[in-house]
N, C-alpha and C positions, 0 to 999 in steps of 0.2 A: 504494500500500500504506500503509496506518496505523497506527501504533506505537499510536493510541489507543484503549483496549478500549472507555474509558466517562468519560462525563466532565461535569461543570456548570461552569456559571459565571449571573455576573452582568453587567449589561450589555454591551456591544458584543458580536460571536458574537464568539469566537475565531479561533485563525490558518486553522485548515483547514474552521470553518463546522460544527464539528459538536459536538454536547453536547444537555447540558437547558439550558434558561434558568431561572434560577430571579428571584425577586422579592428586590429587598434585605433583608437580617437574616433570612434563615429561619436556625431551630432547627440543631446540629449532626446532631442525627437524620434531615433532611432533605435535608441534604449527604450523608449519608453513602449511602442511597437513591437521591439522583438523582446521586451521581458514580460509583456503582457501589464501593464502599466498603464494603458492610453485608457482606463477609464475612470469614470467617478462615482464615488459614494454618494448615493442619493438618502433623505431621511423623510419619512413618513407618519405623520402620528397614530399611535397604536389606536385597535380598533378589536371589540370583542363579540359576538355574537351571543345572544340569553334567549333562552325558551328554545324551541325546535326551531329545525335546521329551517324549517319552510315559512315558517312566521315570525321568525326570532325577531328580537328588537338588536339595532347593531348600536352599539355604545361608546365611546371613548375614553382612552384613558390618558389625560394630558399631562403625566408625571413623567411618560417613558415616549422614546420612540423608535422606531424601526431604521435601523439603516438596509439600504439595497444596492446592489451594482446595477449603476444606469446600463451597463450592455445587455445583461442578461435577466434582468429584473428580478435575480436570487437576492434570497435576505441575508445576511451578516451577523446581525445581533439587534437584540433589546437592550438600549443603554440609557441611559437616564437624561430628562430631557436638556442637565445641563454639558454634557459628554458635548464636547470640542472633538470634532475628528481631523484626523489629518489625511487627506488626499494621496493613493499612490503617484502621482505625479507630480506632488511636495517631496517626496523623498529622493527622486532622481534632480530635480529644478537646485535641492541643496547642494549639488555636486556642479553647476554651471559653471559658478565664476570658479569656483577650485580646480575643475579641469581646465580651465580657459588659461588662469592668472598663476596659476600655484602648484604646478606642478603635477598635480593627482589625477591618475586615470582609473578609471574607472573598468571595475575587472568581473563581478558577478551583482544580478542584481534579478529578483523577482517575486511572485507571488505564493506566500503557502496559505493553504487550508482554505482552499476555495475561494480568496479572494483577505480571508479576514485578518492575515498578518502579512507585510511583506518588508522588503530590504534591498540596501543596494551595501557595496564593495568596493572600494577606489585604493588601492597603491595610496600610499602618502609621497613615493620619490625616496624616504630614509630608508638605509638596508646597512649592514654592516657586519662582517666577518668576524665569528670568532675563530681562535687559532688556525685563523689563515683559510679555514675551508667551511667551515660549517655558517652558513648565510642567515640571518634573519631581515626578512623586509617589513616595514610599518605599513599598516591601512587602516585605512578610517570607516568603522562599519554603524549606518543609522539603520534604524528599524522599527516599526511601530504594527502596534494592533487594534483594530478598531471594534472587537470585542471583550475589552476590556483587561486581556490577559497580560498588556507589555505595556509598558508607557513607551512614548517616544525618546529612543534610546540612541545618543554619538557616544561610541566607542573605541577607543585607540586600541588595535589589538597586531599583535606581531604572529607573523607565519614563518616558519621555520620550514625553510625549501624542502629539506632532504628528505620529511616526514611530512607535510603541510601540516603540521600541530599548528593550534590557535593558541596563540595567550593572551588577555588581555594587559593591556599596561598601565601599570600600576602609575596613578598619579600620586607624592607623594603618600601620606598615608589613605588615601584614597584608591577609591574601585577605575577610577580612571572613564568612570559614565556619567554623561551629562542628563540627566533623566527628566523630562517632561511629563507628569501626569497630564490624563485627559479634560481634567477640570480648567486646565490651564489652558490660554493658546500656544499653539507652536510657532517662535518667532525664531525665523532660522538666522538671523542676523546676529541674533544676543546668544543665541546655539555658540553659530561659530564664533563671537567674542570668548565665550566663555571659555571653548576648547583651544584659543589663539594660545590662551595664559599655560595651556598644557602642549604644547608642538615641541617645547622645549623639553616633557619630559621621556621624549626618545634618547635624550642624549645619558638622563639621568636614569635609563631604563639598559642602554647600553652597557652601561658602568654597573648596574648590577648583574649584569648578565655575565660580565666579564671577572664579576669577584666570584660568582658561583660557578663559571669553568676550572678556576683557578680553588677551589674549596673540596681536597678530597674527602669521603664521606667511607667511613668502616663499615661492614654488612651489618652491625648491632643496631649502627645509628640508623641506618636505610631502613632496615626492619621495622624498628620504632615509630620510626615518620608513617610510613606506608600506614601501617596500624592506626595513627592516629586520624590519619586523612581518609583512609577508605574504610569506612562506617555507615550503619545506616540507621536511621531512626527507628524507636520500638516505639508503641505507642506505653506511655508511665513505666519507661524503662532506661536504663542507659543506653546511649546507642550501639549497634554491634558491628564489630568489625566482617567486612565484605570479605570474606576468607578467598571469594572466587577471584576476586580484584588485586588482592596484595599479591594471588598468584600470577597473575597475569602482569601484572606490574612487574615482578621480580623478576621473570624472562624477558620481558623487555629491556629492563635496564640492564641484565645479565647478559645481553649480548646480541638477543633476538629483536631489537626494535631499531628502526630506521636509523640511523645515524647513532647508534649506541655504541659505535667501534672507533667514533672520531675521537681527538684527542681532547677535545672541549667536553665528552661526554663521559665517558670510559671512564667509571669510576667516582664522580664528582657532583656535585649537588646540583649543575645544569645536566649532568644526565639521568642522575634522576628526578628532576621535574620535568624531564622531556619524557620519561616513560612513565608517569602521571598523565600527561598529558595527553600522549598518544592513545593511552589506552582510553581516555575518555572520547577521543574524537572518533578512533577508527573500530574501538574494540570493544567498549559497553556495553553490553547490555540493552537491545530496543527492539519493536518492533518494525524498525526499517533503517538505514542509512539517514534518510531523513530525519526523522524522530531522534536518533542520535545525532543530526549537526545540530538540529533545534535544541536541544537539550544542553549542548556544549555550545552556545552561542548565547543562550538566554536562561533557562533551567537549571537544573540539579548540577547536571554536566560542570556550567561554567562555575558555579558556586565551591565544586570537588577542587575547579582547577586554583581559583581563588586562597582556599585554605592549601595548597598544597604550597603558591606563593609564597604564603605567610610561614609558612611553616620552613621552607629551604632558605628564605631569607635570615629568619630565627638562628640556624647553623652558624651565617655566617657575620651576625652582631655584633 
C-alpha cells in the first residue's frame, strides 16, 4: 500500500521507485504539474442529515468545516472552522526565490495520503566531507497536513550519500523545526526569516559531526546507548527495550550497514548514529516503505533519531 498519491523528483528514483523524473532547475510550475500539486483545497460548511434518508431535514453545523480537493471533489478532513490551511502550491511557491537567489534546488516533492499531507525537498548547496570520503549534503525539507496530523513544518535535515540516512539538524539546543500550527497563518516570509538565523547552523552541525567521527565508542558503551534509545512505550509501565532493533542496529554498525566500513564510521559515535539511523529509515518496522519515510521524517521514526542525537552527543560533552 502507498501513502504516495503523486510525486517528482530529480535524480536517483526515490525510496519506493515511483514518481516523474524531472530534469534539473525546471520552473516551479513544472513541479507543481508533475508532483501532483496544481490543485486547491476547497472548504465547505458541514452539513448533517436527521430523520430518514427520504424526508430528513438537512442541518448545519457552523463550528467545523469540510475541506475538499477542487480537482476531484474528494474530502480531506473535518477541521475546525478556525483551521488556517495551507495550499499545496504554498509549499512548492516557498522554494521560488531560494531556487532562483540562493542557491537550493529542489530534488523530491509530493503528495501523501490522498491528497491530505504533502512536501517538497531542495539541496540547500552545503555538503561536506568527513574523512575525506564519506559526504553529507544539507536540505531544507517543508511539509504540512491539512488534517490536522503535522503543522507546517521547515526542517534542516542532512542526507548522508553512501546510505541516504536522514538526520535532522540540530539547531542549537533545539529540534532544528520551525513549526507552524494551523491556528496560525502561514507567512513564509517570517518562515524563512526565522530559518535565515539557523543557515548558519550547518556549519555548527559540521563541527559536531566531525567530533563524533573523531569519538571512538567501546561495544559496552554502544550497547548501552542502543538500549537506551531503542525502546518502546508500555502502556503504566516503563518502556521496553526493542530487543529486535538493538539487533538490527548492532549489525549495522558491526559492519553490515552502508558506509559502516568508512573510517569516519568504523567504530565511532558517527557510526553509530548512522546505524540508528539507517535502521530507522531503511529497516523498521512498517507497513510499506512509505509508512516508514513518513515515520522517519515526521513520526516515531524521526523522534528515535532525535534521542539517538542526544544521546551520541552526550558521549562526546
Amino acid at each position: 500500500m502507498h501513502l504516495v498519491e503523486t510525486m517528482a523528483y530529480v535524480g536517483q528514483k526515490p525510496w519506493h521507485g515511483l514518481g516523474n523524473k524531472l530534469a534539473r532547475q525546471q520552473p516551479i510550475e513544472v513541479w507543481k504539474q508533475q508532483a501532483g500539486m496544481d490543485w486547491q483545497i476547497e472548504e465547505a460548511e458541514v452539513r448533517y442529515v436527521t430523520g430518514s434518508h427520504n424526508i430528513g431535514a438537512i442541518n448545519a453545523f457552523p463550528e467545523n468545516k469540510v475541506l475538499y480537493r477542487s480537482d476531484t471533489k474528494a474530502p480531506l478532513a473535518v477541521v475546525s472552522r478556525r483551521f488556517q490551511v495551507v495550499q499545496p502550491g504554498e509549499i512548492l511557491e516557498f522554494y521560488r526565490d531560494l531556487t532562483a537567489d540562493n542557491g537550493f534546488e529542489l530534488e523530491t516533492a509530493g503528495v501523501l495520503r490522498e491528497g491530505r499531507k504533502f512536501w517538497a525537498l531542495a539541496r540547500t548547496g552545503q555538503s561536506t566531507l568527513l574523512r575525506g570520503r564519506d559526504r553529507v549534503d544539507g536540505y531544507l525539507l517543508l511539509a504540512t497536513a491539512c488534517d490536522g496530523t503535522l503543522a507546517t513544518t521547515a526542517q534542516f535535515t542532512s542526507v548522508r550519500v553512501v546510505c541516504n540516512n536522514t538526520l535532522a539538524v540540530a539547531v542549537g539546543q533545539g529540534e532544528g523545526a520551525i513549526k507552524v500550527p494551523h491556528r496560525s497563518q502561514f507567512d513564509a516570509t517570517q518562515v524563512k526569516r526565522q530559518l535565515g538565523i539557523t543557515v548558519a547552523a550547518w556549519d555548527g552541525f559540521v563541527e559536531r559531526m566531525k567530533v563524533l567521527c573523531a569519538r571512538p565508542v567501546d561495544p559496552d558503551t554502544a550497547e548501552a546507548l542502543l538500549r537506551r534509545v531503542l525502546t518502546y512505550a508500555v502502556p503504566n509501565a516503563a518502556p521496553v527495550v526493542n530487543e529486535h532493533a538493538v539487533a538490527g542496529v548492532r549489525a549495522l554498525y558491526g559492519g553490515g550497514g552502508r558506509g559502516s566500513q568508512l573510517a569516519s564510521s568504523r567504530g565511532t559515535a558517527w557510526g553509530l548514529l548512522n546505524g540508528i539511523t539507517e535502521y530507522v529509515d531503511h529497516h523498521r518496522r512498517a507497513r510499506s516503505d512509505d509508512h516508514r519515510r513518513d515515520a522517519a521524517w515526521f513520526g516515531e521514526g524521526a523522534r528515535i533519531k532525535q534521542r539517538a542525537w542526544e544521546e551520541v552527543m552526550g558521549l562526546v560533552a
